[in-house]
C-alpha positions in Angstrom: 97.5 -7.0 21.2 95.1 -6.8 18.3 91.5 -5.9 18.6 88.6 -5.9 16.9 86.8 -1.9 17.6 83.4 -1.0 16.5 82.7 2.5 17.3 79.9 5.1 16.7 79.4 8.5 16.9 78.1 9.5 20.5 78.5 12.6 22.3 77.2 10.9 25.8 77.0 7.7 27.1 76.2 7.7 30.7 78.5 4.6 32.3 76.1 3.5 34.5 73.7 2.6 31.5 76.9 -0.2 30.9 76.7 -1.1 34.5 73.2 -1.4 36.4 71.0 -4.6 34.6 67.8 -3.8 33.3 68.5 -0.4 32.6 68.2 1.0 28.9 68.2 4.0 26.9 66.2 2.0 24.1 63.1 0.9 26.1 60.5 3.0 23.9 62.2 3.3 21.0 60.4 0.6 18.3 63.5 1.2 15.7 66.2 -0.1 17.9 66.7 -4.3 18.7 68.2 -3.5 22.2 65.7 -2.7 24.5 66.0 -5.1 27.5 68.9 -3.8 29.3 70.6 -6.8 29.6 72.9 -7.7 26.8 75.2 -4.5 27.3 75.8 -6.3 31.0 75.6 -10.1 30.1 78.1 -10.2 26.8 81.2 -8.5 28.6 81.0 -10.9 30.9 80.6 -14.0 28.8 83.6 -12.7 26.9 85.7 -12.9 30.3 84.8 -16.3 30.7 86.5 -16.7 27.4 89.3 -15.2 28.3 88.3 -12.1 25.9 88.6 -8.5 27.0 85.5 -6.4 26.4 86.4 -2.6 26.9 83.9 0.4 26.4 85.6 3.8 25.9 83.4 6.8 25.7 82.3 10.0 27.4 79.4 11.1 29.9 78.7 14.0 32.4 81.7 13.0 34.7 84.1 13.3 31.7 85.9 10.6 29.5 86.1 6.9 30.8 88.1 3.5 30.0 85.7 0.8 31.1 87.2 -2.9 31.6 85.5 -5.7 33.3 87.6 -7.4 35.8 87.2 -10.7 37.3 88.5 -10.6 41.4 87.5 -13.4 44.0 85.6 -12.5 47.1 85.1 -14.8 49.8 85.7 -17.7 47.8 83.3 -16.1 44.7 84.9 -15.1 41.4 83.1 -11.9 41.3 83.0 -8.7 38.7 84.8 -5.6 38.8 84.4 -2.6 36.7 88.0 -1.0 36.4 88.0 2.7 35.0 90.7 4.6 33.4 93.1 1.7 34.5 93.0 2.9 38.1 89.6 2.9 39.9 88.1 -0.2 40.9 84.0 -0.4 41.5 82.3 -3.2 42.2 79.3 -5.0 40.5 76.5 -7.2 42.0 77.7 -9.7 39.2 79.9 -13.2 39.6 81.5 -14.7 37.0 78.6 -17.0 36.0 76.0 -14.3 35.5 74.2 -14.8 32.3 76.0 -18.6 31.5 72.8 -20.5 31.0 72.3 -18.1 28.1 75.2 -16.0 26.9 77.3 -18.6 25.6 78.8 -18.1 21.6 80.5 -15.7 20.4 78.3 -14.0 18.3 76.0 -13.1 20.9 79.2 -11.2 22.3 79.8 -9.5 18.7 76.3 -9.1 18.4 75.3 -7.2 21.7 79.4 -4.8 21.0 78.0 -4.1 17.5 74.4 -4.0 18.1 74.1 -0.6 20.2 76.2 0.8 17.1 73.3 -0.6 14.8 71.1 1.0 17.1 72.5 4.3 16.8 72.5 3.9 13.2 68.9 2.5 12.4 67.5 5.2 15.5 69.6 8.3 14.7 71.3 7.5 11.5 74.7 8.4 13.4 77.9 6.4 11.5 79.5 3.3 12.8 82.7 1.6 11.8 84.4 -1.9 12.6 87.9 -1.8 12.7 91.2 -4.1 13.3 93.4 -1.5 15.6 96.5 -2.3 17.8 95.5 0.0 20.8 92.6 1.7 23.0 91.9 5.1 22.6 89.4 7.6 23.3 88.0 9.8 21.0 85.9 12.7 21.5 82.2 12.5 20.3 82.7 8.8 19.8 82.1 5.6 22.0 83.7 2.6 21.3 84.1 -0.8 21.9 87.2 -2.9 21.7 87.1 -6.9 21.8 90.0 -9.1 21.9 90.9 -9.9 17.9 90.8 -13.8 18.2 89.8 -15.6 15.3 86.4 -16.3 16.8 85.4 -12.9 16.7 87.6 -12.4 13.3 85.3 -15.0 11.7 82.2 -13.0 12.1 83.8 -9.7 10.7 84.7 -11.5 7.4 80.7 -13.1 7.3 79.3 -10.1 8.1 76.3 -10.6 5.8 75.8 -13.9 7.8 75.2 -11.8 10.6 73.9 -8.6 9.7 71.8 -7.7 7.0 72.5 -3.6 6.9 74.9 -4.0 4.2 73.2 -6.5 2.0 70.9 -6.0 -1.1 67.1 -7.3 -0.8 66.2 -9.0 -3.9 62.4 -8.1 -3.0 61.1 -5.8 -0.5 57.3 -5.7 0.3 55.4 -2.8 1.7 55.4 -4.2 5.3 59.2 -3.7 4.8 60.2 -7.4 5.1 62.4 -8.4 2.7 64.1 -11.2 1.0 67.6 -12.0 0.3 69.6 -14.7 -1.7 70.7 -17.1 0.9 74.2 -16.1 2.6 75.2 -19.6 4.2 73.3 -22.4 3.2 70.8 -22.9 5.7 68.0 -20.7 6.6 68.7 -17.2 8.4 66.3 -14.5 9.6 66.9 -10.9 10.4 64.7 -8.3 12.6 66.3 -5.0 13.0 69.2 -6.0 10.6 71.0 -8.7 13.5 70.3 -12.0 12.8 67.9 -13.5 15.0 67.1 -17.2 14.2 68.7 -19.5 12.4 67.3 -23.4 10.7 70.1 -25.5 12.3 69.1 -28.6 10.7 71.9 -29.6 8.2 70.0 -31.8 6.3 67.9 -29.3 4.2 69.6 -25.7 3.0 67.5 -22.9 2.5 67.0 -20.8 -0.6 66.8 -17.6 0.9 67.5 -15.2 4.1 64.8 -13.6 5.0 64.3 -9.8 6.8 61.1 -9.8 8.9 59.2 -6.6 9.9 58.2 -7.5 13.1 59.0 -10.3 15.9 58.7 -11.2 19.3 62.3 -11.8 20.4 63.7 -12.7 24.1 65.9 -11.1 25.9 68.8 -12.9 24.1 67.4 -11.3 21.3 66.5 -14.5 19.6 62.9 -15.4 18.1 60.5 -16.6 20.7 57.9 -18.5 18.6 58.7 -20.2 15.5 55.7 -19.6 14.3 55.9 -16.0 13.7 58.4 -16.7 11.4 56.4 -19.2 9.1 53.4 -16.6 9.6 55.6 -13.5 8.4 57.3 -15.8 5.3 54.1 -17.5 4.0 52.9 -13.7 4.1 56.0 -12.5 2.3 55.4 -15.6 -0.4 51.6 -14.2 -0.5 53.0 -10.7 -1.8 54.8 -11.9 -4.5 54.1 -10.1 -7.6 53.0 -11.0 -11.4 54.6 -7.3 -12.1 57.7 -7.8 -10.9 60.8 -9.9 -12.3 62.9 -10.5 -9.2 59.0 -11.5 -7.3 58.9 -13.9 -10.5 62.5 -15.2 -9.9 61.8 -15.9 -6.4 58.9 -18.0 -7.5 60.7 -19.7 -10.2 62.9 -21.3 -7.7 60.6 -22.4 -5.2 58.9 -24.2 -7.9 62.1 -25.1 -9.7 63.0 -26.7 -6.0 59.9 -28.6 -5.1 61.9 -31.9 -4.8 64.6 -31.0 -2.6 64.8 -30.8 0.9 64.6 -27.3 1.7 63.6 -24.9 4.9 60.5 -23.7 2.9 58.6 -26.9 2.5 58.8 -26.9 6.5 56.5 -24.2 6.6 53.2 -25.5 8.0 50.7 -25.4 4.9 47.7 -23.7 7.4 49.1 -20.8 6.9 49.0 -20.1 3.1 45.1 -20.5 3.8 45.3 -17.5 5.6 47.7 -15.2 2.9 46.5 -16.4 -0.5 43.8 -16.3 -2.4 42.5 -17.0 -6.5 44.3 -14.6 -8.0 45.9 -13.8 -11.7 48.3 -11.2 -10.0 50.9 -13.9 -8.0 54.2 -14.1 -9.2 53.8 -17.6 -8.7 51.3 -18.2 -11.3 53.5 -16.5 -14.1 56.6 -18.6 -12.5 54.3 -21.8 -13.2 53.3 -20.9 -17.2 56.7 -19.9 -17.8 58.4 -23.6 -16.6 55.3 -25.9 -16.9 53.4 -24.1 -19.4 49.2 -25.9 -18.9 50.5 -29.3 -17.0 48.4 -29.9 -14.0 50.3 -29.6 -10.4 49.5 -32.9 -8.7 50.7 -33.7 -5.3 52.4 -36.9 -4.5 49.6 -38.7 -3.2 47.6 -38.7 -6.0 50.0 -39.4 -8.6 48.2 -42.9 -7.9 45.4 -41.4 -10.8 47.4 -40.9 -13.6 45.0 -43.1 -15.9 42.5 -40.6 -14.9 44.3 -37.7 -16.4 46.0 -39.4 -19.4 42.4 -40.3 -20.2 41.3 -36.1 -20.0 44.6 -35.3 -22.5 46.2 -34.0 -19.1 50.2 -33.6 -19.3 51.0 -33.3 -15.2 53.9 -32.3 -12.7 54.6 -34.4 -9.4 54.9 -31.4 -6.4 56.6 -33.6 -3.2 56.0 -30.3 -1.2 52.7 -29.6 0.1 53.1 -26.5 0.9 54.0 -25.5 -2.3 51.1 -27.5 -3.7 48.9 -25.7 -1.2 50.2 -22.2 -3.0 49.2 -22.8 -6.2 45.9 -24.5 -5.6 44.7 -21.3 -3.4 46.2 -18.5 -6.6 44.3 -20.9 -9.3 47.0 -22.8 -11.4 45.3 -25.9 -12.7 45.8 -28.3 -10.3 44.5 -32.1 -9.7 41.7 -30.9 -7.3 40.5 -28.9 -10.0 40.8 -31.1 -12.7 39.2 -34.5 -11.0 37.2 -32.9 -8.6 35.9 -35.5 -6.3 37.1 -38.5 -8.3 40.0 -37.5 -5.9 37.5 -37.8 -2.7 35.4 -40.6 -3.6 36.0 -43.9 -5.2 33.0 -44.0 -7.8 31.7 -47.2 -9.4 28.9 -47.9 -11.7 25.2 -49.3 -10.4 25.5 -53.1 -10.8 22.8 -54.5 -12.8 20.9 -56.0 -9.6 20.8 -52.7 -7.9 19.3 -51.0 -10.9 15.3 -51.7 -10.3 15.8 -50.1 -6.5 17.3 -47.1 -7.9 14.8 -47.0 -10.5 12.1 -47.2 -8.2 13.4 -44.8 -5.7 14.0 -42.0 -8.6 10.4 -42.6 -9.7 9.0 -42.1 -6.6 11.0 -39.1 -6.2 10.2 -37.4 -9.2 6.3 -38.2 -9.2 6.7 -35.7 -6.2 9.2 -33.4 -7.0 9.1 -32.8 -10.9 11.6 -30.6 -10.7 14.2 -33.1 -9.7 16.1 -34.1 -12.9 16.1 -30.3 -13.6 18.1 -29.1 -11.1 20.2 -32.5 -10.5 22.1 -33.0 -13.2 23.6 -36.8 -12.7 23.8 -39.3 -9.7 26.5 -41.2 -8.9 27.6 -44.0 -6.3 30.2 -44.5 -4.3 31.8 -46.6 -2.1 32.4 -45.4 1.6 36.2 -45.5 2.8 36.6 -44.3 6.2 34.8 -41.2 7.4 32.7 -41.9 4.6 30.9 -44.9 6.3 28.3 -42.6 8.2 27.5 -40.6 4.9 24.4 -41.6 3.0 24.3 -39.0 0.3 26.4 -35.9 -0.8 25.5 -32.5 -2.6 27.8 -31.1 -4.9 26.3 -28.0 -5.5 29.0 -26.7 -7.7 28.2 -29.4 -10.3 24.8 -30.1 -9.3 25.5 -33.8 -8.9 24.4 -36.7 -6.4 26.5 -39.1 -4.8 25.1 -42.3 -3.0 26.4 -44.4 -0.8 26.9 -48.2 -1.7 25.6 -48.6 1.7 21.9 -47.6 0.9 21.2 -49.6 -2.1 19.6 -51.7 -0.9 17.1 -50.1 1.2 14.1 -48.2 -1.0 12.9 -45.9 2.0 16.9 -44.5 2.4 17.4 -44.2 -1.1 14.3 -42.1 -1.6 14.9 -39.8 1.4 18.8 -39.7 0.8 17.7 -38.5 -3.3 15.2 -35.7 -1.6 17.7 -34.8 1.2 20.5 -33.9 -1.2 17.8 -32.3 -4.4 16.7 -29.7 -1.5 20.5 -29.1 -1.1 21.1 -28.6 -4.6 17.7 -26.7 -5.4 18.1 -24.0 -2.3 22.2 -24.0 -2.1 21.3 -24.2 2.1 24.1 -26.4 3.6 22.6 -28.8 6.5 24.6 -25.9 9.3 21.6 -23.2 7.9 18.8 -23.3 9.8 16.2 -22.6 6.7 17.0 -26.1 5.6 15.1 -27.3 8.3 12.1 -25.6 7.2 12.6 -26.9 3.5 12.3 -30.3 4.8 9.1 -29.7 7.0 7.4 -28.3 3.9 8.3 -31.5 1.9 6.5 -33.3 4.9 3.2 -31.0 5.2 3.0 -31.3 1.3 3.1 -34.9 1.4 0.6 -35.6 4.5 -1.8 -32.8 2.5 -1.5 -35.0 -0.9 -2.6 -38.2 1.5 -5.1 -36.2 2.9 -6.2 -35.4 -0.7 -6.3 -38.3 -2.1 -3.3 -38.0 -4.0 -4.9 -34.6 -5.9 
């Protein structure tokens, strides 16, 4: 019989560590994966119910042991045996089923054999090796463990780099020490520790990268608890994407390259690039963009509908279906159609019908015979119509541009026209929003000016 053995060097491995659930060497130690006690327990047994053997050879204060897990009925209970040195039988408080709900493919089996090698490695640095051997030995200073050579098994020893990312080469590696890798098998994979840990089942979108992440909350089948940390930690990694580094350019390049197709990075939720990037010259992804789309604008799919607005600004522009990646270059600054129409994207602008004109007038007079300083700190006034949300709002403030917008709803009454017009100049004159509390007071000083001016005789 052929099997597969993965060893590693280790002068002591107490048995009972393989034996008693819950107890583990690793419980403190942050650079290994297996720290729950479990797996080492759980995986032999789910390889018995495969018909796989699972035997750990090694050495510990008693002296040199053959473990093998052996399944023996008891009062009508298939139950689990641990059979030493092929002659000494001890019993377990296991059955059969212990662990089926959750330990059930074989690469969880592979994955718990080779991960306390890993562990030695990553912890101690200690060498490991996986080997195809005909028979089980014991070697001195070395524990080992040999599983049954069927192809199962066989197939993840020739994908290794589907399942472990030790031996691979990160195309970028960020100071947190998460790292990115070209993609090994099509859809998306994700590593902590160097075992794979999650994996994008979906087979209707590939992914163009594997991805390494420093830190994640697994469960005891040492998979990823929350999806979300893995869109947090990726959205980060796209955050640290350099303008000084090629491969960070690269990596860029094809996100951008690949904002049409169904991949697992437009599935990232676009809340969190709000919380990584920011206006910045020094994102790989704002060199990526100049060197494939040169000054176009970036304009999502939903406003593709205002392409006459942009042919009429001399405005060559580039349809991005994904809104995450739409999201990234608005935040880092690449022209984009927010920046370029502003709130011609927001508001649906008309021009003041002829029959409206005298109101306005008459409003703006008023205004400005008490405020002189109106037309020098608001630059234009526009008028919209309300769509939506819209439909409470009488006025707006752009205090970027220093503009007005009016509602189409308040054109016809002089008294809301002429508040709305003072409402939004003390916007625009003090920058207060209406959350600040000192706006409050600017408005009460309009009114006590007004009422002294009355009082006054207009003087």
């Amino acid at each position: 019989m052929s099997y597969i053995r993965i060893a590693n060097k280790a002068e002591n491995v107490n048995r009972l560590y393989l034996e008693k659930l819950g107890l583990s060497t690793k419980r403190d130690d942050d650079l290994t994966i297996g720290q729950f006690g479990s797996g080492s327990k759980f995986a032999p047994i789910a390889a018995l119910r495969n018909g796989w053997e699972w035997i750990n050879v090694g050495e510990d204060d008693i002296g040199p042991y053959k473990m093998q897990y052996i399944s023996m009925e008891e009062g009508g209970i298939d139950c689990i045996y641990y059979l030493y040195n092929d002659t000494e039988l001890k019993s377990s408080s296991f059955t059969v089923d212990a662990g089926v709900l959750s330990w059930d493919s074989e690469f969880q089996i592979f994955r718990e054999a080779f991960s306390n090698a890993l562990d030695e490695f990553t912890s101690g640095g200690n060498s490991y090796s996986v080997d195809i051997v005909d028979e089980v030995k014991y070697e001195p200073g070395v524990f080992a463990v040999y599983l049954t050579a069927v192809p199962e098994l066989l197939n993840i020893v020739d994908n290794f780099d589907k399942y472990f990312s030790i031996q691979r080469t990160e195309i970028a590696k960020f100071y947190n020490n998460s790292k990115i890798y070209d993609s090994s098998a099509g859809n998306a994979r994700f590593f902590y520790k160097g075992v794979l840990v999650h994996t994008d089942d979906n087979t209707s979108r590939r992914s163009l990268f594997d991805y390494e992440l420093n830190s994640v909350v697994l469960n005891e089948e040492r998979r990823v608890r929350d999806n979300w940390d893995i869109y947090s930690k990726v959205a980060h990694c796209f955050a640290l994407l350099s303008s000084t580094d090629d491969s960070h350019i690269d990596i860029a390049s094809r996100l951008i390259n690949n904002s049409h197709n169904a991949i697992w990075e437009w599935t990232i939720p676009s809340h969190y690039i709000d919380s990584y990037f920011v206006e910045t010259e020094f994102s790989a992804f704002s060199v990526a963009w100049k060197n494939i789309h040169g000054d176009k604008i970036a304009v999502p799919t939903e406003l593709m509908k205002y392409k006459a607005q942009f042919s009429l600004r001399d405005c060559e522009i580039v349809e991005i279906k994904s809104e995450i990646l739409y999201k990234m270059l608005e935040r880092i600054g690449v022209p984009c159609a927010s920046s370029v129409l502003g709130d011609e994207i927001e508001y649906d602008f008309f021009e003041l019908p002829a029959e409206k004109v005298d109101l306005y007038n008459r409003a703006k007079s008023i205004v400005t015979e008490f405020i002189p300083s109106f037309d020098y700190h608001v630059k234009e006034v526009k008028f919209f119509l309300p769509h939506g949300e819209q439909d409470c709002i009488y006025g707006v403030a752009n205090m970027k541009t220093n503009e007005v917008y009016l509602s189409a709803v308040i054109l016809d009454d002089l008294e809301l026209l002429t508040s709305t017009l003072v409402h939004e100049y003390d916007h625009i004159s003090t920058m207060y929003t209406d959350e600040e509390s000192a706006f409050r007071g600017v408005a009460d000083q309009h009114i006590g000016n007004l009422l002294v001016r009355l009082y006054d005789g207009g003087n």
